[in-house]
C-alpha positions as CSV (number, residue, x, y, z in Angstrom):
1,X,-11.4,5.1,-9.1
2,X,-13.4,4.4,-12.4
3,X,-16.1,2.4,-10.0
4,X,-16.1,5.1,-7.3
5,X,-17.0,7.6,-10.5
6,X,-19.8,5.4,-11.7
7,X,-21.0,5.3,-7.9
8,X,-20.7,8.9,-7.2
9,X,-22.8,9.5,-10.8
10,X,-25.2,6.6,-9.6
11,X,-25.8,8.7,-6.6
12,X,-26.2,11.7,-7.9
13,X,-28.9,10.3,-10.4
14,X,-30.8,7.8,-8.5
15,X,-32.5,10.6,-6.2
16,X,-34.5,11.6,-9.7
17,X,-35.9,8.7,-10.9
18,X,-36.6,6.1,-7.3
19,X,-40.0,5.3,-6.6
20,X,-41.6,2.7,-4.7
21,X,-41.7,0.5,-7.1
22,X,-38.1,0.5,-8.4
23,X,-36.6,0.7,-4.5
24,X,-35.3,-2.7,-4.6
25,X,-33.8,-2.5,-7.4
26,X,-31.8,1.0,-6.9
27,X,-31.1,-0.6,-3.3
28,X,-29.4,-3.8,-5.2
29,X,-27.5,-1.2,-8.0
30,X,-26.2,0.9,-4.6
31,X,-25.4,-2.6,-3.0
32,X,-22.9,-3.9,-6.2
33,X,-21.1,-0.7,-6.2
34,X,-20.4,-0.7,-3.0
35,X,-19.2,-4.6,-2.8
36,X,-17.0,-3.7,-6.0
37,X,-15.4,-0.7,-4.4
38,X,-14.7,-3.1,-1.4
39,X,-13.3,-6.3,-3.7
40,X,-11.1,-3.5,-5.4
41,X,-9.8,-2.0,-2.4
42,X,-8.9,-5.4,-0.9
43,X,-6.7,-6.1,-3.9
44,X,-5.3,-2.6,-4.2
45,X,-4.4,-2.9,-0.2
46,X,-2.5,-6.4,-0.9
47,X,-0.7,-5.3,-4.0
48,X,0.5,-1.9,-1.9
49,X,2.2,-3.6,0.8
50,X,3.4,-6.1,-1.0
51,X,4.7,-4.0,-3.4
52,X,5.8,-1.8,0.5
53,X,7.9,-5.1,1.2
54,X,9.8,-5.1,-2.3
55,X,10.5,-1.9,-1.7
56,X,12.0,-2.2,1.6
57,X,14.3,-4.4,0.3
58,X,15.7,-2.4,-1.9
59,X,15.8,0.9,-0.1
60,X,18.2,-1.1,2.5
61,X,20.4,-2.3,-0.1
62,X,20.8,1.2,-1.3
63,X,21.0,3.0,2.6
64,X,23.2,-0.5,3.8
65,X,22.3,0.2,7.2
66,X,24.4,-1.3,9.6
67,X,22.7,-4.6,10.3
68,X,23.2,-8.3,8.0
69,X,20.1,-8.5,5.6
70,X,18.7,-11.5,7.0
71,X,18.5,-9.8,10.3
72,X,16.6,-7.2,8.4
73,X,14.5,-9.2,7.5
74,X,13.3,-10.9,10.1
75,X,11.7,-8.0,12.0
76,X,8.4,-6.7,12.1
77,X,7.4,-4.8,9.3
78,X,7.2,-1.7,11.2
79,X,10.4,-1.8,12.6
80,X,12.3,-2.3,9.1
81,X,10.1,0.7,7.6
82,X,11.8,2.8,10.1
83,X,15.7,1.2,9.7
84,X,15.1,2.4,6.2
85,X,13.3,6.0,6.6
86,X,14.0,8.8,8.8
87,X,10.4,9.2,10.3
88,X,11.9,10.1,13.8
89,X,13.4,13.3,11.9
90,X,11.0,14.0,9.1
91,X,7.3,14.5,10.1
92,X,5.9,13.8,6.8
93,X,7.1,10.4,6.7
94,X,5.8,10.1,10.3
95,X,2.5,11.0,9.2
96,X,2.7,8.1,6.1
97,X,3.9,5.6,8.9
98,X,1.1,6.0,10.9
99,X,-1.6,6.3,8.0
100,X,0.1,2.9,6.8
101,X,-0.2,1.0,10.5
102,X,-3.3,2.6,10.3
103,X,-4.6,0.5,7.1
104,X,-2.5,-2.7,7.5
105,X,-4.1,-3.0,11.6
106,X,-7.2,-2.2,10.4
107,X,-7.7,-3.7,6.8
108,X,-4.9,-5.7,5.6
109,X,-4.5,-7.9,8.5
110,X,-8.2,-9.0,9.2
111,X,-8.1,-9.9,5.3
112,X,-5.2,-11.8,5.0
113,X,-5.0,-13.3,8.3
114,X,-8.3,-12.8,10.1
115,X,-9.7,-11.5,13.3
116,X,-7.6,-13.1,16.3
117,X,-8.2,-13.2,19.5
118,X,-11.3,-13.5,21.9
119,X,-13.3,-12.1,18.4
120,X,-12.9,-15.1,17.0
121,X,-14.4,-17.3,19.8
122,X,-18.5,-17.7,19.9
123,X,-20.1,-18.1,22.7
124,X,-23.9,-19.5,23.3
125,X,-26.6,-16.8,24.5
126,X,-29.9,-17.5,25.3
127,X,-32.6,-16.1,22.5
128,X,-29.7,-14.5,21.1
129,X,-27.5,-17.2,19.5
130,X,-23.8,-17.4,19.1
131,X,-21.9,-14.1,19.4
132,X,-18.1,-13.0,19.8
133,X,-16.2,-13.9,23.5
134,X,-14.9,-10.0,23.0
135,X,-16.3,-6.9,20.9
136,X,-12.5,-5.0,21.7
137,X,-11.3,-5.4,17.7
138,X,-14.8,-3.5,16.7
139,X,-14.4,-0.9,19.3
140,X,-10.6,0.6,18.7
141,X,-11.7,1.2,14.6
142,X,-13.7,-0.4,11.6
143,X,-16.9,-2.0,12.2
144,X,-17.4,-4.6,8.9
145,X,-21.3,-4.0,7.8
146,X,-22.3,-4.9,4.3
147,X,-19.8,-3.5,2.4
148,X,-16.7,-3.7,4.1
149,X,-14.7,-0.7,2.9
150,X,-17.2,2.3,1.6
151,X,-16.4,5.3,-0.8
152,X,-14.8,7.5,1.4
153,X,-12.5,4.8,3.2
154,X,-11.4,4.0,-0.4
155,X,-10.4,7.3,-1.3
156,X,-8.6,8.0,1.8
157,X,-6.7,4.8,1.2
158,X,-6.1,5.5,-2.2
159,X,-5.0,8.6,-1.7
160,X,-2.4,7.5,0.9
161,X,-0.8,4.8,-1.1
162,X,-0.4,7.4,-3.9
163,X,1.1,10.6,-1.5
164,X,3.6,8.0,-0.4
165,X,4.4,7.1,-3.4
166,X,4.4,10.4,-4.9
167,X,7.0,11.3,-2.0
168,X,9.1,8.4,-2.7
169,X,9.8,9.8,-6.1
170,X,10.3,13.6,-5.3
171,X,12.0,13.2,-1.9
172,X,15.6,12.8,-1.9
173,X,17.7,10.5,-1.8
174,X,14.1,8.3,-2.8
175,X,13.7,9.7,-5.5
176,X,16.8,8.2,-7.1
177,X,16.4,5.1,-5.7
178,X,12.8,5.0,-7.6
179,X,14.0,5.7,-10.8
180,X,16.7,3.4,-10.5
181,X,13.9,0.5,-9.9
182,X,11.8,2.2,-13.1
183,X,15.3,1.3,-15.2
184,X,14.6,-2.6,-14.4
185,X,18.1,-3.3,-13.0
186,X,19.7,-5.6,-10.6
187,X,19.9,-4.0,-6.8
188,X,22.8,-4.7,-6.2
189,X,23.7,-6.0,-2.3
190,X,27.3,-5.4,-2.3
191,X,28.4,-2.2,-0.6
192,X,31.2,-1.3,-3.2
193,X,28.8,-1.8,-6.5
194,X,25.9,0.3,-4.0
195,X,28.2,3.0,-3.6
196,X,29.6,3.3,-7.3
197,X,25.8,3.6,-8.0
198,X,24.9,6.6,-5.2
199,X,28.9,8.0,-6.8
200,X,26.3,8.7,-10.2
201,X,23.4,10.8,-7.7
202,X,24.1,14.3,-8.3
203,X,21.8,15.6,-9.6
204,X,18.2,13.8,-11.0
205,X,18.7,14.8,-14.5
206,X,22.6,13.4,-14.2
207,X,21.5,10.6,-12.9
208,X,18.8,10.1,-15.6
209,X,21.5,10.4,-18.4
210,X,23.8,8.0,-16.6
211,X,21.0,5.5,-16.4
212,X,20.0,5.7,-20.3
213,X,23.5,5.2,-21.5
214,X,23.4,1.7,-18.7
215,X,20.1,0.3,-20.3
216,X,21.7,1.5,-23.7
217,X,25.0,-0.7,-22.6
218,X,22.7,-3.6,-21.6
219,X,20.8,-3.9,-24.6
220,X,24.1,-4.2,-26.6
221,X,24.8,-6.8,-24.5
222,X,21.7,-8.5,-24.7
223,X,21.0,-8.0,-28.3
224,X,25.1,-9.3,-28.7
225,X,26.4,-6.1,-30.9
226,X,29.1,-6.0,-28.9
């Protein structure tokens, strides 16, 4: 965000003072912001998801759906998002699952695993050179020019990671499940010790209190006063 300020001031400014003879070099300016808006966004994307998967986990252990965890595991990404949230029955979350596909098909997966498919195979043109077997990637979303992911891709991905997030922590039962995680704790995988957990989830501000005198507990434990 403090890059896409600096940009968004650059732009505003440049318009005043290029000439002819300083083109090149306003180009080149324009040019590094936009490559550090894409580096950033690249490592924001992988940090989100991974950060996504982490979460995941935990929200099954806390929901203890009725499937074995290593069976959860093993499916597709999108398919354990929706074992854990209700997006068949709440429209909001339906609307973050399909922003999410949107920017993991489009952005994640080309980084981390690259293009697949007839893209990725070259064939020999005459006066042309080599060019891709298939143009069918580059026709469903993102064309990749310079700079891969500009200013207003950014901020709608930024902006997406933080409403879900935002969600997560004001949307029951999510909510308590988030501040649970900001305590440091354990998730615990057995159903009993999940349950005598969710007992403590009245309300957020009981649940709060109950958590403080837990870390309060542990660190007397820790620290060996008792």
């Amino acid at each position: 965000m403090e890059t896409i300020k600096e940009y968004e001031e650059f732009e505003k400014e440049k318009g005043k003072h290029i000439t002819i003879h300083n083109l090149a070099e306003v180009w080149n300016a324009r040019l590094k912001f936009e490559k550090e808006m894409s580096k950033y966004s690249f490592a924001l994307i992988l940090s989100f998801f991974s950060l996504l998967e982490f979460l995941l986990d935990v929200f099954y252990a806390f929901e203890q759906p009725n499937m074995e965890f290593f069976e959860f595991r093993k499916k597709k990404w999108q398919n354990r998002f929706k074992i854990v949230f209700t997006v068949s029955k709440n429209e909001k979350l339906k609307r973050f699952y399909d922003k999410l596909v949107d920017i993991k098909r489009n952005y994640r997966n080309p980084l981390a695993h690259g293009l697949r498919s007839e893209v990725t195979l070259l064939v020999q043109l005459p006066y042309i050179g080599l060019v891709p077997l298939s143009y069918e990637y580059f026709s469903q979303k993102i064309y990749y020019g310079i700079a891969e992911i500009g200013k207003n891709d950014a901020l709608k991905i930024i902006n997406t990671f933080q409403s879900f997030l935002d969600f997560l922590k004001n949307k029951e039962p999510y909510r308590f499940y988030m501040l649970y995680l900001d305590y440091g704790f354990a998730v615990p995988m057995n159903e009993q010790e999940v349950l005598k957990i969710k007992e403590k989830m009245t309300t957020y501000e009981e649940f709060k209190e109950y958590l403080d005198k837990e870390a309060f507990y542990q660190d007397l434990l820790i620290n060996r006063d008792i």
